[in-house]
N, C-alpha and C positions, 0 to 999 in steps of 0.2 A: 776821885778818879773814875775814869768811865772806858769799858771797853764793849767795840762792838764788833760781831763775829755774823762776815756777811757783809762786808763795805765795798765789794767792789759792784754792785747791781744799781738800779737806779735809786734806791729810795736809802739804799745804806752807802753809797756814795756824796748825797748829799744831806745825810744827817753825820757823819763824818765832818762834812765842810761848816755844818750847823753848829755841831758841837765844841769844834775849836775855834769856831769868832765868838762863842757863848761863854768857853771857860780855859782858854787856850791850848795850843799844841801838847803841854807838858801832860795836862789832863787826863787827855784822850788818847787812847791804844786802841788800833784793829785789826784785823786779820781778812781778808779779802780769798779772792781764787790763788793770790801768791801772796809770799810770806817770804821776808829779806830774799826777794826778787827768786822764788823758786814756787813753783806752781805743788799746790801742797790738798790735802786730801782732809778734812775735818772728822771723817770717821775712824780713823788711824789716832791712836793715843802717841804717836813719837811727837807729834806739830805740839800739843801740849807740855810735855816738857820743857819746852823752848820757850813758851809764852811768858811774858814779866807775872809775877804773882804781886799783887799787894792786895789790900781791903779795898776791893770797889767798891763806892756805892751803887752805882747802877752798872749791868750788862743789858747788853741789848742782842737780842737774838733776830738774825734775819738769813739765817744761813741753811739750805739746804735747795735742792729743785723744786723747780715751781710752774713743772709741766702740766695741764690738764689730760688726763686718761682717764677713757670711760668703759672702752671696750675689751682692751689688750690687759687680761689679767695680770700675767706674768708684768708686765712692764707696771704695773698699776702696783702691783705687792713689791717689785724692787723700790719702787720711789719712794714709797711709806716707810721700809725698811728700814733705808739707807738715810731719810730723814729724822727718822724716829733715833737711829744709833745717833747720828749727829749731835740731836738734843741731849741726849742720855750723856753723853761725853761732857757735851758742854755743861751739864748739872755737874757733874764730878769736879768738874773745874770752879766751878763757883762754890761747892764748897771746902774745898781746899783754900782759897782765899776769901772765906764767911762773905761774900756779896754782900751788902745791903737789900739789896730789889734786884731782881729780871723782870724786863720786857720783854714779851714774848710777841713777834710781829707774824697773828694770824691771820686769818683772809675772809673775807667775805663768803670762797670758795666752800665754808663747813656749813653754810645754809644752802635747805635743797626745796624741791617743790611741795614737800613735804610739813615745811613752816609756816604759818601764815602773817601774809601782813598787816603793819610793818615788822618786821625782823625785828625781835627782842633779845637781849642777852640771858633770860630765864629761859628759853624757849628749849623745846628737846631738841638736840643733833641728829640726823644720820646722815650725811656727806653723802653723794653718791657718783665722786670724780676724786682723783688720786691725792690733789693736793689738799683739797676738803680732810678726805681720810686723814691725811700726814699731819694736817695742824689741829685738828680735833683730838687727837691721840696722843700731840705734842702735849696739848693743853691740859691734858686729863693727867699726862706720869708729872708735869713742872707741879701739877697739883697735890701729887701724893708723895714725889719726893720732899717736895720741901716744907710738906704737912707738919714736920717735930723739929725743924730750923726756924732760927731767927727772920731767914731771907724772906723778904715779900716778892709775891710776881702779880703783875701788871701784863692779863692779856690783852693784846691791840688786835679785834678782827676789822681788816683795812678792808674797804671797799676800793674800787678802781681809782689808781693815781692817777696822777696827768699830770704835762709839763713839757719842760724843755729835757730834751733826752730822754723821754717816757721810753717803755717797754715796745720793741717795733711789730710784737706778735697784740698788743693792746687794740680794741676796736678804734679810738678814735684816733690814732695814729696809721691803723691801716685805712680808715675812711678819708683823711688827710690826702693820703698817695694817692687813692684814689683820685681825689677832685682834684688835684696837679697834675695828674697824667693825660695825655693826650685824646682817653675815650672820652665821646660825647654823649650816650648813655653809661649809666652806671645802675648796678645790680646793687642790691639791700636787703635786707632780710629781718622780717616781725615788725612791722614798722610801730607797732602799737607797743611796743616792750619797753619797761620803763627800766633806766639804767641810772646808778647814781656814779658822781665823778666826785672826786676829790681833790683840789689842785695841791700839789710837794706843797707848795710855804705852809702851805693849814695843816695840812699832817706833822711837816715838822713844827710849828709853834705849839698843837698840841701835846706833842712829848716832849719838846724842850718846857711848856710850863707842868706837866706830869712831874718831871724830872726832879723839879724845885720844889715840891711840896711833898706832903705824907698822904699815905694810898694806906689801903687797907690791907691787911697780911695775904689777901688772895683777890682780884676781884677782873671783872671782863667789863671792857667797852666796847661798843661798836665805834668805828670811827669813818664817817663819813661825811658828806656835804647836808644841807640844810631841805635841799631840792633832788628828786630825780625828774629825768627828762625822759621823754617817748623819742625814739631811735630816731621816727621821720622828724620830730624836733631839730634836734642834731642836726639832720643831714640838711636841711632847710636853712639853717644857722651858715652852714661850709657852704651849701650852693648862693646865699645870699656874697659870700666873701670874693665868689667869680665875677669876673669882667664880662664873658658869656659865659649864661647859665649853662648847665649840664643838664640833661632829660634823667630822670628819675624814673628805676622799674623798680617796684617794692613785691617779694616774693616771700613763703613763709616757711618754716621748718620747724623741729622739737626745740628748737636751743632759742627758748622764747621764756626762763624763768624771769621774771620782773623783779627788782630791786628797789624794793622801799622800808626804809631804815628809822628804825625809832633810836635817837642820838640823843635822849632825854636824859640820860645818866651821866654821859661827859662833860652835857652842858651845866647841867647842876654843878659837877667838879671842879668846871673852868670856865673863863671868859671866852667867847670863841666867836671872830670878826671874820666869815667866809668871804673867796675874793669871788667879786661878779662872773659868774659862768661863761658868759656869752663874752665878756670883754678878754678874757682868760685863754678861752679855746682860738679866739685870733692872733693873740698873741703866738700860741703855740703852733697854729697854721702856717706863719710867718718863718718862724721858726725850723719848719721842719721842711 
């Protein structure tokens, strides 16, 4: 049996759909923003009571905010807080029903400019934006709690998804609206910054075959595509997709950390067939 806590976002909405063509309805339990149609709060121990208990073998954690703050302290210490209780609940919960494994779904967000490339899962942390904070710290107490349990966890730090129904505060979804809208210049920013993407099926194939096999009692993956891309790449990509082109101004600012991924550890784990980028981002252009 498998339950996941956080199904109602995009990536735990569609490993939800994943999970029951993979091992059916009966399998799979989740908990989203509502729960038997009542909009419910994950840091509060009453929604717990209520949950079905059995022996699962995998939980999948995807639940808590996933705002970036950099400057706003007070708002940047609630986010982490109130993530970090989430987690801490949700550990309580797994072991009250011996779990097999947790997935822990961290982010990209806990590497800063401070790492160097490409990003390795040995490397030191120090996050320096809220949600960085929140799943670095996640990863650190899922580490020590279940240090003298049976339970294994499986961190997933996720580089940027893509798709149909992606996240609409996402770069390549707002760059998307952009080239549909009516301006005929458009504004861009670092154009040399390299960003990597990940399209839903490959994330989800790689934890649905996670799922199926034996992990080690603690360990981290990064999970990302094979390629990143330079921003003016991309946007080149979306202006080639217009009927008439759009004028291009490329301007520069701090929010220019580059995204290159050593994925040598998941690949050794698993098979992994990534879908063509370029064929990928037009379908989802279309799309949105």
């Amino acid at each position: 049996m498998f339950f996941i806590f956080g199904s109602s976002g995009f990536i735990g909405s569609k490993l939800k759909e994943r999970l029951i063509e993979k091992f059916g309805s009966k399998e799979v339990f989740f908990v989203g923003r509502k729960y038997k149609n009542k909009t419910i709060d994950l840091g509060k121990n009453k929604i717990f009571e209520d949950l079905p208990r059995f022996k699962y073998k995998n939980i999948y954690i995807l639940a808590g905010k996933s705002d970036f703050i950099f400057s706003n302290r007070i708002a940047e210490k609630n986010q982490v807080n109130k993530n970090v209780k989430i987690v801490k609940k949700i550990i309580k919960f797994c072991k009250n029903c011996k779990v097999e494994r947790v997935f822990f779904f961290s982010s990209s967000a806990i590497y800063s400019i401070k790492n160097k490339l490409p990003y390795r899962e040995n490397q030191t942390i120090n996050p320096n934006n809220s949600l960085g904070k929140s799943k670095y710290r996640s990863e650190k107490i899922l580490k020590k709690l279940f240090n003298k349990s049976n339970t294994k966890v499986v961190i997933l730090r996720i580089f940027t998804v893509y798709g149909n129904n992606m996240r609409k505060t996402q770069f390549l979804h707002q760059a998307i609206k952009k080239f549909k809208s009516n301006k005929r210049i458009l504004t861009f920013w670092n154009k040399d910054t390299l960003r990597n993407f990940i399209h839903i099926d490959d994330l989800l194939n790689i934890v649905v075959k996670l799922s199926k096999i034996n992990t080690p009692k603690y360990t981290v993956y990064n999970i990302a595509s094979n390629k990143s891309y330079k921003i003016k790449t991309i946007v080149k990509y979306l202006n080639n997709f217009q009927i008439k082109k759009k004028k291009i101004v490329y301007k520069d600012n701090k929010n220019n950390l580059d995204h290159v991924v050593d994925i040598s550890k998941i690949k050794k784990k698993i098979s992994i067939n990534f879908k063509n980028f370029k064929r990928e981002l037009f379908k989802t252009y279309e799309e949105i």
